[in-house]
LOFIBA-458463 format. One line per 8 residues: their letters; for each residue z, y, x of C-alpha. Coordinates in nm, 2 decimals. Example, Ala and Ser with C-alpha at 12.3 -4.5 7.8 and 13.67 -1.06 7.14 Angstrom:
2
AS> 0.78,-0.45,1.23 ~ 0.71,-0.11,1.37
This chain:
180
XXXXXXXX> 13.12,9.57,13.16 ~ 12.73,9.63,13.23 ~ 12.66,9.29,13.08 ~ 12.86,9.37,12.77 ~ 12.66,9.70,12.71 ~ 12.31,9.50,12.78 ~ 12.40,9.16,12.54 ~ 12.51,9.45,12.25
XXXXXXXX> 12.16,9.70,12.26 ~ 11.97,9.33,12.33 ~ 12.20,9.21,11.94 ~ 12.08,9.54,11.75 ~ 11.76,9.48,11.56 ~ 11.57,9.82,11.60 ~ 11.42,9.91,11.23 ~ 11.04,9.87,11.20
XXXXXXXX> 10.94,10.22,11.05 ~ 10.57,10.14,11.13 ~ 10.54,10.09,10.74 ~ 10.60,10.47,10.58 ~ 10.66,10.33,10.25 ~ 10.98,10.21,10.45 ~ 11.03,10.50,10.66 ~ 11.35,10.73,10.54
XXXXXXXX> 11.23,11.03,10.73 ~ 10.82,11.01,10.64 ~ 10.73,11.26,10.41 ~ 10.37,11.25,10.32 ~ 10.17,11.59,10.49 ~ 10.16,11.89,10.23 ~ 9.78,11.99,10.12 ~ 9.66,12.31,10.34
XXXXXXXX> 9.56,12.57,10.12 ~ 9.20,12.65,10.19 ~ 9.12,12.98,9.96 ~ 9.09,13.03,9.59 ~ 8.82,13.10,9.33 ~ 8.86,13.29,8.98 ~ 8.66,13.24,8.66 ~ 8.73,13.47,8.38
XXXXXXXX> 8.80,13.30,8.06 ~ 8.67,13.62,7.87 ~ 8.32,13.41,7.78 ~ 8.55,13.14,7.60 ~ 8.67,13.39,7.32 ~ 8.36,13.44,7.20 ~ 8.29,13.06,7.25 ~ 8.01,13.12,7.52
XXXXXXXX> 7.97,12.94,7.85 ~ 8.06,13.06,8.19 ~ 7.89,12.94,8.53 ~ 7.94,13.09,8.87 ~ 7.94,13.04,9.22 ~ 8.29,13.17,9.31 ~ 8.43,13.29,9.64 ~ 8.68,13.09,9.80
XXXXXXXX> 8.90,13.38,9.91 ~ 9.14,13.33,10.21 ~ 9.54,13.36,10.11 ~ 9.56,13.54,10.46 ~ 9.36,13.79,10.38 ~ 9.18,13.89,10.70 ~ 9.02,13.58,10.72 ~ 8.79,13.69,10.36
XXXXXXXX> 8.57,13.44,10.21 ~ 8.58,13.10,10.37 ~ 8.31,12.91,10.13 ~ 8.19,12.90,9.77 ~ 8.30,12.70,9.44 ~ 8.05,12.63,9.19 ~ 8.25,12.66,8.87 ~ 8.19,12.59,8.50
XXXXXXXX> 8.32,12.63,8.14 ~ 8.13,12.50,7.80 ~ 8.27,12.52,7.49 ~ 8.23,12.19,7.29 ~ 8.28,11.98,6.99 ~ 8.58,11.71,7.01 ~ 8.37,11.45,7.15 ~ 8.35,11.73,7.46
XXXXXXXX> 7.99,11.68,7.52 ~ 7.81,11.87,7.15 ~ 7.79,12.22,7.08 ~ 8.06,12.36,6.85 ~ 8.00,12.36,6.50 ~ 7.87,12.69,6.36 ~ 8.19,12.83,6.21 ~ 8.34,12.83,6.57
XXXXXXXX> 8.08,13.11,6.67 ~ 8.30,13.43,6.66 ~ 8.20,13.79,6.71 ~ 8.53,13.85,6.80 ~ 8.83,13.61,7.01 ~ 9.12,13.69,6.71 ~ 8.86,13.49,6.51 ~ 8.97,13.19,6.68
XXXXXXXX> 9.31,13.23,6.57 ~ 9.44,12.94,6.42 ~ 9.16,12.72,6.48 ~ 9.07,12.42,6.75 ~ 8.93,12.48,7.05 ~ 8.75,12.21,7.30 ~ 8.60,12.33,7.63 ~ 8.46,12.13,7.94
XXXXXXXX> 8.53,12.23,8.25 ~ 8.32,12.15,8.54 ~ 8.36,12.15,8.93 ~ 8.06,12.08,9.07 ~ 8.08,12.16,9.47 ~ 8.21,12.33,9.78 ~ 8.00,12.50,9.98 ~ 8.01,12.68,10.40
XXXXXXXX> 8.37,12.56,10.38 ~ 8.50,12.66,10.78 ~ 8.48,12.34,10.99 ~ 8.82,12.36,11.07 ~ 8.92,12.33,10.71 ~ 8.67,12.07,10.51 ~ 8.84,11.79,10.60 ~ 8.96,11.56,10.29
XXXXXXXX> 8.88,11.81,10.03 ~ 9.01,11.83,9.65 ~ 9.03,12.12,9.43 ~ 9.30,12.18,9.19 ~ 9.35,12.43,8.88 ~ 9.60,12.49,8.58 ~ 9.62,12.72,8.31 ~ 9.84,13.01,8.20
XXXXXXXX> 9.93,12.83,7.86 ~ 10.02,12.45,8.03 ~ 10.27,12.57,8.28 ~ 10.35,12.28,8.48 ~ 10.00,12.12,8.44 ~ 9.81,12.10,8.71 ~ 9.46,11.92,8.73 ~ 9.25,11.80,9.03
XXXXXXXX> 8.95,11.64,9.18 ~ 8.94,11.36,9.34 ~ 8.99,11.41,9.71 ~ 8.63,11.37,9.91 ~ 8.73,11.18,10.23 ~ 8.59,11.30,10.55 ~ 8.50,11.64,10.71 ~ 8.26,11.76,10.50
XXXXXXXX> 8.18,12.14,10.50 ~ 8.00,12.14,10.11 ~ 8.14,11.85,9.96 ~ 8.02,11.76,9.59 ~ 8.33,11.67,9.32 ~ 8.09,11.66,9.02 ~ 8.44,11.70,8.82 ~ 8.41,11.72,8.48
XXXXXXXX> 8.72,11.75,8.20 ~ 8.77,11.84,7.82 ~ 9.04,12.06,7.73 ~ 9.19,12.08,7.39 ~ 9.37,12.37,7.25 ~ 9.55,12.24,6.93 ~ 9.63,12.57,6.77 ~ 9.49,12.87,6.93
XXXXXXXX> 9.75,13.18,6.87 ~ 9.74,13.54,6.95 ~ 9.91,13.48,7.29 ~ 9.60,13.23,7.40 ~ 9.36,13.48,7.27 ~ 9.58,13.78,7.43 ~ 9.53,13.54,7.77 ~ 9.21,13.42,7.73
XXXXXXXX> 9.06,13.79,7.66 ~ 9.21,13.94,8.02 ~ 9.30,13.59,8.24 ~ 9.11,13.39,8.41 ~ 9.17,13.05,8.59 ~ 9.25,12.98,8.96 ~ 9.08,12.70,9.16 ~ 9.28,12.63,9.48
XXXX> 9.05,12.47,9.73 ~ 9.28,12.22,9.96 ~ 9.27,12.02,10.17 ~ 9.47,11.71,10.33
């Protein structure tokens, strides 16, 4: 009988899950939130830059500020590097109504980011009027506690309506510092 049970387990070929692309139970690891950063859009309705070295702010609270972000807005012409042409200077954001709106936003760097959390960084952000839109840096392998993303995109706004100006007046835009 022993002999049996030893030629059967020596027949079954044992799966080779050393591959994850192969392995049914792998699930890649989730990003670790690290904090989060603001930047007001309040500057865009009037068509004016915004720079600022934000707080990354903890998510548990108690731990406060675990590094800085150095954020960016510009508003541009389409070819996202010019200054907007002269009838996009507003005095007031329901001036913008109707029009075409470009903007570049820039992520420059991290910086004092906790040891225990700089490994494998990326940063990622979406706004209020994409749901479901999220953009990111690319990730900067290593532990590295003021890593540099030098990020830069154009965003387009086709049609600008009283809703964007409603959010762009009070909201601002989350950056979500994470990590791998």
């Amino acid at each position: 009988m022993r002999s049996n049970l030893n030629q059967y387990f020596e027949d079954q070929t044992i799966p080779d899950y050393s591959d994850k692309d192969k392995d049914p139970f792998w699930d890649p690891p989730e990003p670790l939130l690290v904090g989060t950063s603001y930047l007001s859009l309040k500057n865009l309705g009037y068509m004016l830059n915004n720079e600022l070295e934000a707080k990354i702010l903890s998510s548990e609270g108690a731990q406060g500020v675990r590094g800085y972000l150095k954020l960016e807005y510009w508003p541009t012409a389409r070819d996202g590097v010019s200054e907007p042409s002269d009838d996009m200077l507003v005095d007031e954001p329901l001036e913008l109504v109707g029009k075409e709106v470009f903007f570049r936003v820039e992520i420059q760097s991290a910086a004092s980011l906790p040891s225990d959390l700089c490994k494998n960084v990326f940063v990622t952000y979406q706004f209020k009027h994409e749901p479901g839109v999220v953009y990111q840096t690319e990730q900067v392998e290593g532990q590295n506690p003021n890593p540099s993303f030098n990020y830069k995109k154009v965003h387009h706004i086709d049609l600008v309506t009283d809703y964007i100006v409603d959010y762009i007046d009070s909201g601002s835009v989350s950056f979500k510092a994470d990590r791998h």
